[in-house]
C-alpha positions as CSV (number, residue, x, y, z in Angstrom):
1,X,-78.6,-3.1,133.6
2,X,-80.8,0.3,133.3
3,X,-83.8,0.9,131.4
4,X,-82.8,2.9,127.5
5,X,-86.4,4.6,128.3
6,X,-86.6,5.9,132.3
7,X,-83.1,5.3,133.5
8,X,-84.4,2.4,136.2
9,X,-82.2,-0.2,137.1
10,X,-83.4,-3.5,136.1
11,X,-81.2,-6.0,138.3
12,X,-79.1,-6.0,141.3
13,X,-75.7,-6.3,139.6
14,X,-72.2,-5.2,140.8
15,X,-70.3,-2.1,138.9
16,X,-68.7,-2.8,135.9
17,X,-64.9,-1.9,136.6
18,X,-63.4,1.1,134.9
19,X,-61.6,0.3,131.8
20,X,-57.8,0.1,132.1
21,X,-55.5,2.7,132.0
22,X,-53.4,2.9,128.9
23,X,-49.6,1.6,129.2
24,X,-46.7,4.2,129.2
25,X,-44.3,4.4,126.6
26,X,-40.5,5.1,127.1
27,X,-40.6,7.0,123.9
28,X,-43.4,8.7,123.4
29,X,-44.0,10.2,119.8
30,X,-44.3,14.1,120.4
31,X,-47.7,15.2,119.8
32,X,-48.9,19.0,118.8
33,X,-49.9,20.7,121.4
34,X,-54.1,20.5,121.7
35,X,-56.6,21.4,124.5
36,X,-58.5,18.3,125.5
37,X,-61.8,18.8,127.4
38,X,-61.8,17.8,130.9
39,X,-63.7,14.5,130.1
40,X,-63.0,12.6,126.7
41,X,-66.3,12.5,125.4
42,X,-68.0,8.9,124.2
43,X,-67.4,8.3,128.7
44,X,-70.0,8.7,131.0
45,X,-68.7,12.3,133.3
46,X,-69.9,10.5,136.7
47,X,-67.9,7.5,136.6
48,X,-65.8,7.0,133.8
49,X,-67.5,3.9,132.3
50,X,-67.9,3.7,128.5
51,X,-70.5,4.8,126.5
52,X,-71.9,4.1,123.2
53,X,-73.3,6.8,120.9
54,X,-77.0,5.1,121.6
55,X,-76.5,4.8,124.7
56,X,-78.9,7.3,127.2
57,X,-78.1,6.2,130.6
58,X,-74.5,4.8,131.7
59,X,-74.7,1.5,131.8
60,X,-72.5,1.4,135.0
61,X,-74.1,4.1,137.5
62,X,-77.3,5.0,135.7
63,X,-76.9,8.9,134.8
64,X,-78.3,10.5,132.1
65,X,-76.0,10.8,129.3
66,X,-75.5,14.4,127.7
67,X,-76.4,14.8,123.8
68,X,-73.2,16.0,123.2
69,X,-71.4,12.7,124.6
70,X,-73.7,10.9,123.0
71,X,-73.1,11.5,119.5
72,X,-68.8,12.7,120.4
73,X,-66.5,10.3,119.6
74,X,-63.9,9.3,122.0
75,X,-61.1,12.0,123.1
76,X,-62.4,14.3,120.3
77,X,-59.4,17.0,120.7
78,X,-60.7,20.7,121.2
79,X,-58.9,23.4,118.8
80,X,-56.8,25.9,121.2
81,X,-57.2,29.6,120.0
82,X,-54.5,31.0,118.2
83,X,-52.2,33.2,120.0
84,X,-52.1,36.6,120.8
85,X,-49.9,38.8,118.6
86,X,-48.1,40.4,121.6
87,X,-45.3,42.3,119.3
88,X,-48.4,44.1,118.0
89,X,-50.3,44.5,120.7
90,X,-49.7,48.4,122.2
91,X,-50.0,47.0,125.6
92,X,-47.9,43.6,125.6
93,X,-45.1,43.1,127.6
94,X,-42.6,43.2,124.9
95,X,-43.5,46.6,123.5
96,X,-43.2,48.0,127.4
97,X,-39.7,46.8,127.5
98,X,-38.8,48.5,124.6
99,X,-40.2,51.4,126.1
100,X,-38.5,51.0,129.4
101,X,-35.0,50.2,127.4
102,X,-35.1,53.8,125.3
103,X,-32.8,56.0,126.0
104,X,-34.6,58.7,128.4
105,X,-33.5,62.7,128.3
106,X,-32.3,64.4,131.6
107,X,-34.8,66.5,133.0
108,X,-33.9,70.1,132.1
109,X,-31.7,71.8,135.0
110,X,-33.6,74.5,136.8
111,X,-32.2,77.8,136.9
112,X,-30.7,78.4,140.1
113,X,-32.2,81.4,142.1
114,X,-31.1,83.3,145.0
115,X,-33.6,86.0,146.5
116,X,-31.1,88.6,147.7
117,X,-31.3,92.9,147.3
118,X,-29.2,95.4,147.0
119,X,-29.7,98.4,150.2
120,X,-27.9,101.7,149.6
121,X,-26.4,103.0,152.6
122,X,-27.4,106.4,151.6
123,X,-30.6,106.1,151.3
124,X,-31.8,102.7,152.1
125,X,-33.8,102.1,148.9
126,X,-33.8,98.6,148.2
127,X,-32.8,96.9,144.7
128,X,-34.2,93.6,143.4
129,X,-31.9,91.2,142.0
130,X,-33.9,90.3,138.9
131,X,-35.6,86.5,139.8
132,X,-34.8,85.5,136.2
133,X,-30.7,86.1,135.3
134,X,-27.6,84.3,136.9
135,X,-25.9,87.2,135.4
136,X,-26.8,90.7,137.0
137,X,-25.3,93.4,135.4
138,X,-24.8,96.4,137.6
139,X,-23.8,99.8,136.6
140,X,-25.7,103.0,135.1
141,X,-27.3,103.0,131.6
142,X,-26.1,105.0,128.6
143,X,-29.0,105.3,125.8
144,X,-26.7,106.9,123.4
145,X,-24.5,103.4,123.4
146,X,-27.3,100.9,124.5
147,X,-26.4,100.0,127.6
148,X,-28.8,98.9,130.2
149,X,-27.4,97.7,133.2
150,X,-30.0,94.9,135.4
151,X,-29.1,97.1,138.4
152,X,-29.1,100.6,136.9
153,X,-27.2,102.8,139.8
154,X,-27.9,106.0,137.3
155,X,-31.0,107.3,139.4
156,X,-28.9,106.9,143.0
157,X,-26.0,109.3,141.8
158,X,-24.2,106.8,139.9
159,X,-22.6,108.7,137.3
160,X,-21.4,111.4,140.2
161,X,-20.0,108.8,142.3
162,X,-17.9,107.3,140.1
163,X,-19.8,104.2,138.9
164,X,-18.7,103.0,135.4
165,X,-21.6,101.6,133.2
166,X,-20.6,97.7,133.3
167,X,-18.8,98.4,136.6
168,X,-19.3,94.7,137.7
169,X,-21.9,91.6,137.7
170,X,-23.1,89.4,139.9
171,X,-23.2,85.8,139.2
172,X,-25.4,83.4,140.9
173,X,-24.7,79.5,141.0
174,X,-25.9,76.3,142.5
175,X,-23.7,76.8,145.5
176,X,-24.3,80.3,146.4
177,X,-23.2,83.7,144.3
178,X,-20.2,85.8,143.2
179,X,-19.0,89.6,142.3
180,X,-16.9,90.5,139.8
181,X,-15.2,93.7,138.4
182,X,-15.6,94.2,135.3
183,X,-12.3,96.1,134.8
184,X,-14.3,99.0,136.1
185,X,-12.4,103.1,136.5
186,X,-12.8,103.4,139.8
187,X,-12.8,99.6,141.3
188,X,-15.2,97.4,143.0
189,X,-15.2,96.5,146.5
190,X,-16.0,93.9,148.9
191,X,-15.7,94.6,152.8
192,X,-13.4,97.1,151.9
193,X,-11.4,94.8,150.0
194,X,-10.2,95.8,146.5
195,X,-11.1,93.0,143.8
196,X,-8.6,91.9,141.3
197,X,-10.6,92.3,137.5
198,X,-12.0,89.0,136.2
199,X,-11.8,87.0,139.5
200,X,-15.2,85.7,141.1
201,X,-15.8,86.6,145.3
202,X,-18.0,84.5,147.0
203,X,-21.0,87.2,148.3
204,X,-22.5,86.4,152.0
205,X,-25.3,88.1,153.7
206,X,-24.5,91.4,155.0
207,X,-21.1,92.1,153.6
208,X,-20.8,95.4,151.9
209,X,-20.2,96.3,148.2
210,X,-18.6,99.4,146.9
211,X,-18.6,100.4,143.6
212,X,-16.9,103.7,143.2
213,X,-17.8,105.4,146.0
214,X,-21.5,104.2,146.2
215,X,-21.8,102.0,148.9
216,X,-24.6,98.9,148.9
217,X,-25.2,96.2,151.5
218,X,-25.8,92.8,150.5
219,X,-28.6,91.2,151.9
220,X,-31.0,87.9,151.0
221,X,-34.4,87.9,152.0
């Protein structure tokens, strides 16, 4: 129907029908798994029709025939790649869920911090709570015994009014901070208020602390 040499058709002639399409098992057989290319080769890829390995132009429609379906044999299967090794692969989804499923560690709990001083009535110096401790010892230091107090009272007439050198400590929590005697000789005081040795008192802006007769005002800043 068309020229081997210029792809002319030679006579008028009606299309050749498509061959039929193959019959449908009930059963099929199960066959591996394969990659076919999107035309079977040994078919022309305009219309379908049938083509020898000679042939150069379809002998249905009159296109020029590919080398490569030339010389193929029909439905030549195409090799799939083999398969990524995901279980090896750092960034595969199975590793990341391994990852994800590992037990974490808590973050580390940050120190709680309360920016309060200490004001002597006397004199109105001002003493830093240190910004590091939630245990503030105050009282006056003793070299000879190696005591160094955080809040050392020895420079403010500590030792002449009465202050012992663990005389109480401060201890500062999440919720807010507390005094303590320390089973001090001359007592601690809140607001006046005598504290009983080894119980914690809640500490609120502005109250006032006595520690043998040297009073202090609590304030946060």
């Amino acid at each position: 129907m068309f020229c081997q040499n210029c792809g002319v058709q030679l006579a008028p002639v009606a299309s050749a029908p498509p061959p039929p399409p193959r019959p449908i098992t009930s059963n099929p057989e199960p066959q591996p798994q394969q990659i076919v290319s999107p035309m079977p080769r040994g078919v022309c890829a305009e219309c379908g029709y049938p083509a020898s390995q000679t042939d150069v132009f379809c002998q249905n429609c009159g296109i020029k025939l590919p080398d490569a379906v030339q010389a193929a044999p029909n439905n030549t299967a195409i090799d799939a790649p083999p398969l990524a090794n995901f279980a090896q692969t750092p960034s595969s989804p199975i590793e990341t869920l391994q990852g994800a499923l590992e037990p974490q560690q808590p973050p580390a709990p940050s120190t709680p911090y309360i920016e309060a001083v200490l004001v002597l009535r006397e004199s109105g110096v001002w003493l830093q709570l240190p910004k590091d401790k939630t245990d503030i010892i105050i009282g006056r230091s003793d070299a000879a015994r190696g005591i160094y107090p955080d809040i050392d009272l020895t420079p403010h007439g500590g030792d002449a009014h009465g202050v012992s050198r663990r005389h109480a400590h401060l201890i500062v929590e999440a919720d807010g901070i507390y005094l303590e005697d320390l089973n001090s000789t001359n007592f601690t005081f809140i607001n006046r208020r005598r504290l009983e040795p080894g119980q914690r008192y809640p500490l609120r802006h502005g109250d006032e602390i006595r520690v043998g007769l040297l009073a202090l005002e609590y304030r946060e800043i």
